[in-house]
C-alpha positions, 0 to 999 in steps of 0.5 A: 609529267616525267616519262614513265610515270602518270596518274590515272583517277578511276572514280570519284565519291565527293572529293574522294578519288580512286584510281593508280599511278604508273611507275615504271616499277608497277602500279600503285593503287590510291588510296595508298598507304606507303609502309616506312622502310627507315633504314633500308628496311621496314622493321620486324618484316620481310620484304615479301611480308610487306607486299603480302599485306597489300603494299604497293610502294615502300618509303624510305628516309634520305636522313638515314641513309644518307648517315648510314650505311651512306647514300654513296655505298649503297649506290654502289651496291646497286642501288636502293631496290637491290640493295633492300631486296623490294623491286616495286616503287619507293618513294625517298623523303627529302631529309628536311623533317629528320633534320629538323626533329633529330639533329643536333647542333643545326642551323638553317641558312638559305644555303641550306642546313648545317647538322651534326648527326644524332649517331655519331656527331659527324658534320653534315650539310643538306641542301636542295643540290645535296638532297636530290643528289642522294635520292639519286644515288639512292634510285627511288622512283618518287623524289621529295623535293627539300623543304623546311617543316617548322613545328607547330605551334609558330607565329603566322611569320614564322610559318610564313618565312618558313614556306617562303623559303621552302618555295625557293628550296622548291625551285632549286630543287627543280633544277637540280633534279633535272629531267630523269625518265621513269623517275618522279618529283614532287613538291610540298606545300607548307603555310601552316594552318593559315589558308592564305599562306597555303594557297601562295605556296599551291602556286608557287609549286603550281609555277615550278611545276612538280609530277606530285603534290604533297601536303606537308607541315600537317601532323606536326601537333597541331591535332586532327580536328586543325589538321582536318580543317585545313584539308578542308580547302588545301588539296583543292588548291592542287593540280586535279591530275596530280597524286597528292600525298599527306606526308607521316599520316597517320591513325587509321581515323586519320586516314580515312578522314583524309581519303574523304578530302582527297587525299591519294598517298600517306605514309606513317611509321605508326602500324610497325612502331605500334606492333613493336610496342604491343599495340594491335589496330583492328576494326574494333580500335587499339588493343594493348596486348600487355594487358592482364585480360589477354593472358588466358585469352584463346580468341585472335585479336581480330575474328576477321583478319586474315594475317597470321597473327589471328589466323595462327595465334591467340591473344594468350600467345601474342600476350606471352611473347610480348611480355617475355620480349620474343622477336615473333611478338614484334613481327606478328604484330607488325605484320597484323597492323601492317594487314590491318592498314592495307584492308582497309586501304582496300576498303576505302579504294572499294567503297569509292569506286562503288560511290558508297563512301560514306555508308563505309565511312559510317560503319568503319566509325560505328564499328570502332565506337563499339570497342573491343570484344568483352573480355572472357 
């Protein structure tokens, strides 16, 4: 494991683990859900914000960055931490799925990918060498290695050609990495939804030899109930004294689904995308503040959360500022889905380490089956 970083597991309940990695810029506790900073910035929030609901570790997208303000700039400027103002760990996605979901004009070879940029048309190649050269640039702490995610539905060949070539991604991106204390890599595995291509790629990842395994290629429309099911067996094929990470997951129940077959790490731009879009998660499910019954609504949108969306403001409020298009309506949302989303990280961690997972499990589905408050 490279130097100045490690993963400790504190307790177990079932296949479920708490527990913390070391970094050398301060621990992060598992299960962790990991805010999507972009662009450089997690969107409507201030970076303390951000670590005032409970995040331990931020994201950041290589694609992004690397089109602007450009990977080289803001080494220059000190790096990624400094130049975001966040002093805590970052982890850098490698770019394969934005190139893959956003780019135009692309083609795949074994070199690499070939892509026009969705902002201005430039030309662009990432490769292995090319990803791990700007997540170097970038200063992240945990760097994903480079990988092809295909979209599902795809022909079992398809899926399997695809993780093949991730494989040997994988190794190139091992080399190129090279040895870098305090900074950490991790390899993904692919396969689809077939357990047999999953189990090759645990192995050739397992061969290469990785700080951090991830589960990629999940979320990508093939619904919870397959996703689950390959969650299943997939994270028992990684390395026990690992951290795993489920990559762009997801829905609260998504989460704890995960939490409970071992899953450490997950990311999603799902609590501050929603935020902006007058969507609020709470214990009692998803309210769409927009709607009409919130108008005259004096109540917070959550009686137990301690954000100051519901310490400070009303359904009424929040309703208002979200109709007539106020900036505070997308940062108090943000910041109450974000609160909302570290709570019950929170939960999880407790509950795990007090061997009383699945009473927690039982009521966090119980609690959202009820729905929300009736109406005034």
């Amino acid at each position: 494991m490279a130097q100045g970083f490690g993963f400790t597991v504190h307790a177990t309940d079932g296949k479920a683990r708490t527990g913390v990695i070391q970094t050398t810029r301060g621990e992060i506790r598992t299960p962790a859900f990991m805010p999507v900073g972009t662009a450089a910035t997690v969107k409507a929030m201030m970076p303390d914000s951000v670590r005032a609901t409970g995040a331990d570790i931020l994201l950041g997208n290589t694609y992004h960055l690397m089109l602007r303000p450009t990977a080289e700039r803001i080494a220059r400027l000190g790096g990624l931490h400094k130049f975001m103002n966040w002093d805590r760990p970052i982890l850098t996605d490698s770019g394969g799925f934005q190139v893959m979901s956003l780019a135009s004009l692309r083609k795949l070879t074994e070199e690499g990918v070939r892509f026009s940029s969705h902002i201005d048309g430039s030309k662009h190649m990432l490769t292995p060498e090319r990803s791990m050269e700007i997540q170097k640039l970038l200063g992240s702490d945990i760097v994903m290695c480079f990988d092809e995610c295909p979209a599902l539905p795809a022909t079992e060949e398809e899926v399997a050609k695809s993780m093949r070539l991730s494989m040997r991604w994988a190794q190139r991106s091992r080399d190129a990495f090279g040895d870098r204390p305090g900074h950490a890599l991790f390899g993904i595995m692919q396969g689809g939804v077939t357990r047999d291509l999953r189990e090759e790629s645990a192995e050739a990842l397992k061969s290469i030899g990785f700080d951090g395994y991830a589960v990629g290629g999940l979320a990508v429309g093939e619904g919870q109930e397959a996703m689950f099911s390959v969650l299943d067996y997939a994270p028992g094929f990684l390395p026990e004294d690992r951290p795993r990470y489920l990559m762009g997951v997801g829905k609260p129940d998504d989460i704890v689904g995960a939490v409970e077959r071992g899953i450490d790490m997950m990311d999603c731009v799902l609590p501050s995308r929603s935020g902006r879009t007058g969507q609020a998660w709470t214990r009692r499910g998803q309210i769409n503040i927009k709607n009409a019954r919130h108008q005259d609504d004096p109540r917070p949108l959550d009686e137990d959360c301690t954000c100051p969306a519901c310490r400070n403001y009303s359904r009424a409020y929040l309703h208002h500022v979200n109709r007539a298009q106020e900036i505070i309506a997308s940062m108090l949302l943000t910041w109450h889905n974000l609160h909302y989303y570290q709570e019950l990280m929170q939960g999880l961690r407790d509950a795990i380490a007090g061997g009383r997972l699945a009473g927690f499990v039982a009521d966090f589905h119980a609690k959202r089956a009820e729905g929300d408050i009736d109406p005034l």
